[in-house]
C-alpha positions in Angstrom: 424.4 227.7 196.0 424.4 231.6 197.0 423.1 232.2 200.3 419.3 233.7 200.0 419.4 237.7 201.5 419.2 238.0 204.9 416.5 240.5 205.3 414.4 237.1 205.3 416.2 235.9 208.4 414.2 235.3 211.3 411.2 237.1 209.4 407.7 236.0 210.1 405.1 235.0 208.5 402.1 236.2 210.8 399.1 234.0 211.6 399.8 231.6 208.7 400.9 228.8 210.1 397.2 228.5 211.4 395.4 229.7 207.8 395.9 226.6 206.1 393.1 225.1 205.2 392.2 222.4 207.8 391.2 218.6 207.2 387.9 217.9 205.7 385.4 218.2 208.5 387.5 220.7 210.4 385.1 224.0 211.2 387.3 226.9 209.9 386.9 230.3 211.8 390.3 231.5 211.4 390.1 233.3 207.9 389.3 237.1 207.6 387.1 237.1 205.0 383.5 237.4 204.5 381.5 234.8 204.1 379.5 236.2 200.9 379.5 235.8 197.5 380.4 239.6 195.8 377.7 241.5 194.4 376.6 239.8 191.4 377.0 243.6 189.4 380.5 243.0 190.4 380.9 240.4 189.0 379.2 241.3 185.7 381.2 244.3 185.2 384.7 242.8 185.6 383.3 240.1 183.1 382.3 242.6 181.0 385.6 244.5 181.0 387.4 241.3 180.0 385.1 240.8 177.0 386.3 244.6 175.8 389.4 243.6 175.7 390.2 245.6 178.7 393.4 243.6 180.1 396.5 246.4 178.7 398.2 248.9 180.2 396.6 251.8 181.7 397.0 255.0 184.4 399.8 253.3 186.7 397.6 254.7 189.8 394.4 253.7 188.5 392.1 255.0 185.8 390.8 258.5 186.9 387.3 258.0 186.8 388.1 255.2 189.3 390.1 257.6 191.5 387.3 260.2 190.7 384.8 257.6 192.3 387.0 256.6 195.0 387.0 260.6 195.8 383.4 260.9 196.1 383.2 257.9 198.4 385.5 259.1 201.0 383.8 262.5 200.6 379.9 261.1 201.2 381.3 258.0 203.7 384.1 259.3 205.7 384.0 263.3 205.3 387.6 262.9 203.5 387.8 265.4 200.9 391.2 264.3 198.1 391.4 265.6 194.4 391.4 262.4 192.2 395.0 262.6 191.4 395.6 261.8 195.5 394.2 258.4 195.0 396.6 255.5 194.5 394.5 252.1 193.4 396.9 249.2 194.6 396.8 245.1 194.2 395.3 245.2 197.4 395.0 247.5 201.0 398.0 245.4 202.2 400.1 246.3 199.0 398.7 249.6 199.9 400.2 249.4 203.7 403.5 248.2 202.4 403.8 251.7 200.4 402.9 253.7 203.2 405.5 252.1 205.1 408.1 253.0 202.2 407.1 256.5 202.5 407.0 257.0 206.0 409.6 255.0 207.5 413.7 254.4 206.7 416.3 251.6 207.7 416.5 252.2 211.3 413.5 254.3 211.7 410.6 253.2 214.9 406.9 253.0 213.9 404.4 252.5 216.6 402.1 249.7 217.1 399.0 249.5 218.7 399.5 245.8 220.2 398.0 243.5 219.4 398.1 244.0 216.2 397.4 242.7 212.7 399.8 239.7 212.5 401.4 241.2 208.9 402.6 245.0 210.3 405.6 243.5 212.2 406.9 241.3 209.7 406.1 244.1 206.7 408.2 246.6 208.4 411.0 244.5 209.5 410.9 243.6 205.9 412.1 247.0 205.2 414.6 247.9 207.8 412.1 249.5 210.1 412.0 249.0 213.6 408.5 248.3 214.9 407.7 249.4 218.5 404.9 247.5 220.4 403.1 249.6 222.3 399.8 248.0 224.6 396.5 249.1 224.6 394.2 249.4 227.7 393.3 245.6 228.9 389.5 246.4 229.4 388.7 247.2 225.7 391.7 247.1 223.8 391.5 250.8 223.7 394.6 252.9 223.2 397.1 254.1 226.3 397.5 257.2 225.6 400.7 257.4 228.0 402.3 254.3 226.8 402.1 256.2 223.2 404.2 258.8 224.8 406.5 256.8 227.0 406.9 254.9 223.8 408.1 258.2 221.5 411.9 258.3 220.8 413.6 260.8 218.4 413.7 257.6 215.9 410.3 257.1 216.0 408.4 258.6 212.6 404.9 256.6 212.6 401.9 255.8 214.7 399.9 253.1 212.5 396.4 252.6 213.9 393.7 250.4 212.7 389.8 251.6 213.7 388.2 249.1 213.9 390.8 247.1 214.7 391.7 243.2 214.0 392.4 241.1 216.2 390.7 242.5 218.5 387.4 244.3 217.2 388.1 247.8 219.2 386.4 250.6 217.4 388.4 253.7 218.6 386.2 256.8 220.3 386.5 260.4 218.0 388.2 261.9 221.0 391.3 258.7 221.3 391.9 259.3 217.4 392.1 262.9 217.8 394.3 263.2 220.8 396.8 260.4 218.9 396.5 263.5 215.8 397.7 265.8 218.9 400.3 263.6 220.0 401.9 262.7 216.2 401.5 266.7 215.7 403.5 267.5 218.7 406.0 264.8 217.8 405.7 265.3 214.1 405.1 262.0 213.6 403.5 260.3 210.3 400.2 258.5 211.0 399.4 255.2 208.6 395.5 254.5 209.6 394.1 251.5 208.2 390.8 251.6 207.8 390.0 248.5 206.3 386.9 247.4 208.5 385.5 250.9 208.7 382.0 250.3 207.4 381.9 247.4 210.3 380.9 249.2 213.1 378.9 247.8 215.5 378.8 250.7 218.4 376.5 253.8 218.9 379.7 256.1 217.6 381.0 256.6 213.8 384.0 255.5 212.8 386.4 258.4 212.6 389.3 259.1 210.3 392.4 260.9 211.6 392.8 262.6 208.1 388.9 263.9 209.1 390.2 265.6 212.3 392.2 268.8 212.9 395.2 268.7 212.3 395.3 265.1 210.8 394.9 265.5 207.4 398.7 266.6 206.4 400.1 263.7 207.9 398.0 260.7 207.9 398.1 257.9 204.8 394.5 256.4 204.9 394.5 252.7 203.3 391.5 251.1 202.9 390.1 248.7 199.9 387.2 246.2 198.8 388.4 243.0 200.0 386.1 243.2 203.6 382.7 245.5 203.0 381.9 244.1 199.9 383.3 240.9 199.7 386.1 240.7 197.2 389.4 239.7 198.7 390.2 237.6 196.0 390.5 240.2 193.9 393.3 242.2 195.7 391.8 246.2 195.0 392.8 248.5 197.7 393.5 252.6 197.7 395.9 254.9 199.4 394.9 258.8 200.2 396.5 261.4 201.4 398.9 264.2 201.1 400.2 264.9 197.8 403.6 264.6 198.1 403.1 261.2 200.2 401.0 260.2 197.1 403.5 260.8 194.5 406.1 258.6 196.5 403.1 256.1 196.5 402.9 256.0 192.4 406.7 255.9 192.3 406.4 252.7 194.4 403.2 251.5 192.1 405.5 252.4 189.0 408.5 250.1 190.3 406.9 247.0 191.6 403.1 246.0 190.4 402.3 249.1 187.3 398.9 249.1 188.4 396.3 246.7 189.4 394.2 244.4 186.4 392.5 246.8 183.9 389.2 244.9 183.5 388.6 245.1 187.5 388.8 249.3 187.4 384.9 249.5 186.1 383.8 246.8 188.8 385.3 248.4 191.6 384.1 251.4 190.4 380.4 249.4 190.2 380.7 248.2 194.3 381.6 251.5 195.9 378.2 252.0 194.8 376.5 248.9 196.4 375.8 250.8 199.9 372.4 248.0 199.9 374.7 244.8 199.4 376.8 246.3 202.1 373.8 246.8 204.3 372.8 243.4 203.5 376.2 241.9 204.6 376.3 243.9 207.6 372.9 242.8 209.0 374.2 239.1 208.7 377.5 240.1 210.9 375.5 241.0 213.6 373.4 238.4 213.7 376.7 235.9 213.7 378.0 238.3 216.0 375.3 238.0 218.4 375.5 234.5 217.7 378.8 234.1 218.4 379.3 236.3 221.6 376.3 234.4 223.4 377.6 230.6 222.9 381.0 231.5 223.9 379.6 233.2 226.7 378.3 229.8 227.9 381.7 228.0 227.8 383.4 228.1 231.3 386.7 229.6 231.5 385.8 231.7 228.2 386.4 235.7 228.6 384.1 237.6 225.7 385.1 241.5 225.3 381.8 242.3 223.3 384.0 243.4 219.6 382.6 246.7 218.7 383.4 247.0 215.2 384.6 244.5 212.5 384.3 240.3 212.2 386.4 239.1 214.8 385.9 237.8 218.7 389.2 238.7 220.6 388.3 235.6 223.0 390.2 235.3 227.0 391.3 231.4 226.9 393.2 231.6 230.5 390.5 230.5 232.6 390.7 227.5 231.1 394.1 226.9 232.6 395.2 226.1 229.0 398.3 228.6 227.0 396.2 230.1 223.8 398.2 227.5 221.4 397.2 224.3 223.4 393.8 225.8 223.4 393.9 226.1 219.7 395.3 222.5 219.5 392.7 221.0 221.0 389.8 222.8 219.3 391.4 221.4 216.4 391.5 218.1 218.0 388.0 218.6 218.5 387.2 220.0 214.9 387.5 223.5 215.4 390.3 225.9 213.8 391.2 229.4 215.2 394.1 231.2 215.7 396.3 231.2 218.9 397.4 235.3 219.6 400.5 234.7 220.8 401.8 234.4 217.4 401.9 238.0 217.3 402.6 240.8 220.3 400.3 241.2 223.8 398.1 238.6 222.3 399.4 235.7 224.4 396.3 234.3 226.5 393.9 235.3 223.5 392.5 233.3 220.5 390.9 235.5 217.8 387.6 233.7 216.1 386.1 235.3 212.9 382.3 235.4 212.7 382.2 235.8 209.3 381.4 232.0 208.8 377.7 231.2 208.1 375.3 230.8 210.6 375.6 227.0 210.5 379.4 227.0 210.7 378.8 228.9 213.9 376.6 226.5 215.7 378.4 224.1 214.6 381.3 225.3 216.1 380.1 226.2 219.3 379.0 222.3 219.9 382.0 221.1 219.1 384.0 223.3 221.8 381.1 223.0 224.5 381.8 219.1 224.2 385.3 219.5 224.5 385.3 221.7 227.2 382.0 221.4 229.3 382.6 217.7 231.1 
């Protein structure tokens, strides 16, 4: 038979291996997704659409009084100010990423990453001929290196991706480190891709900032952000693009050519959540709580290392005191009933598990006995 393309060689598949769904029994705290049911006017809505008989064709980048909505919230949330027509809808925020790294990067050319990183931006832009440059972050926090980020700059390099706050790790990036990375990509005239997905989970006395919101970042920065996280609908794959116009256009083009535009009769519902802010509240009262929840009973585990996560559902947990790698670790908290996700898989996470607190509360405790008994003889 013909021999299948070889951009697939060698290409990863990110923290899958270890999203499977375990045996029955097995406590799961390995997939990022909230552990709510979406808003029941959500839910409504997109019914409702289907019953109109709203499943044709329509606006490849999304109807406009979606985009027209999605304006206003980045206006009154994030102090991002776009014309409706600078809104791309897309079957997801990781469709969404995939574009921006169409429109920023060619065959050849370096992006920066932040590492670690998001287990899917190496294998994405590989997937496209890109070359993606690992660059580590400050060991105390997870916070950027602002030298590395220079050291790290070659004449291929034409993006700096950042994601505030930041999975796997739950780093929440200060106003001051996102602006002097706008300095840096201006100097360098460099695109930045910030993906914002997390950024109403922030759990420190500081905003989440935008680098399109700061001087000088608003002409080259793609923001990507979507519903699947805040208000709990990652099933239903809505994310948006904004940013400069002409990026935006190349963004349609890629919309036009692969997916049209994402299902009709979800437009009005997503439309319906960005106007949820007490659902969202709701939600986010519950993550700290698990959070809290979480960070104590690991605490209490010998050979455990907790960097408290500022911002959204993750615990980027130490596992070398234990004397154990971090995949034997997460072998034997399966062994012992627990999945999570060895970091090695991906970039300057070996050592690391990441943990997702976005499990109910029983889940949790649950959990936490399980690994004290395995690991506290």
């Amino acid at each position: 038979m013909p021999r299948v393309s070889e951009r697939y060689d060698g290409l990863g598949v990110g923290f899958a291996p270890y999203l499977q769904p375990p045996a029955e029994g097995v406590i799961r705290w390995t997939v990022g997704e909230p552990g709510f049911d979406t808003p029941d006017k959500v839910i409504e809505t997109a019914i409702k659409g289907l019953r109109e008989g709203k499943t044709k064709y329509t606006r490849g980048a999304g109807s406009l009084d979606l985009c027209k909505e999605v304006a206003n919230y980045l206006d009154d949330k994030h102090n991002l100010r776009y014309p409706p027509e600078d809104i791309i809808i897309t079957p997801g925020a990781k469709q969404g990423l995939l574009y921006s790294f169409l429109i920023t990067t060619m065959p050849g050319d370096e992006a920066i990453l932040l590492a670690p990183s998001w287990a899917s931006y190496e294998p994405m832009l590989k997937f496209i001929g890109a070359i993606p440059v690992h660059v580590p972050v400050r060991k105390d926090n997870f916070h950027p290196d602002m030298d590395a980020i220079r050291n790290s700059i070659t004449d291929k390099t034409k993006m700096i991706l950042l994601n505030s706050p930041c999975n796997p790790t739950g780093a929440v990036f200060t106003p001051s480190e996102i602006q002097e990375i706008v300095d840096i990509a201006k100097e360098y005239d460099l695109w930045i891709v910030s993906d914002e997905i997390y950024a109403r989970l922030v759990w420190v006395d500081y905003p989440h900032i935008s680098p399109a919101a700061l001087p000088g970042g608003m002409e080259r920065t793609i923001v990507v952000n979507g519903w699947s996280k805040s208000w709990a609908m990652t099933g239903m794959r809505l994310g948006f693009l904004a940013g400069p116009s002409e990026a935006m256009k190349a963004a349609a083009k890629s919309q036009a050519n692969s997916a049209s535009h994402v299902p009709t009769f979800l437009m009005d519902a997503a439309k319906i959540a960005l106007k949820c802010d007490n659902e969202v509240d709701e939600f986010n009262q519950e993550y700290l709580k698990r959070r809290k929840l979480m960070i104590e009973g690991l605490s209490e585990i010998p050979g455990l290392r907790i960097t408290e996560p500022e911002g959204a559902f993750y615990v980027f947990v130490d596992v070398t005191g234990t004397g154990m790698s971090d995949v034997e670790f997460a072998d034997g908290a399966l062994e012992a009933g627990v999945q999570l996700i060895p970091a090695s898989l991906i970039a300057g996470g070996a050592g690391f598990v990441r943990v997702s607190y976005a499990s109910d509360e029983d889940v949790i405790t649950e959990g936490l006995l399980r690994l004290k008994n395995w690991l506290i003889k």
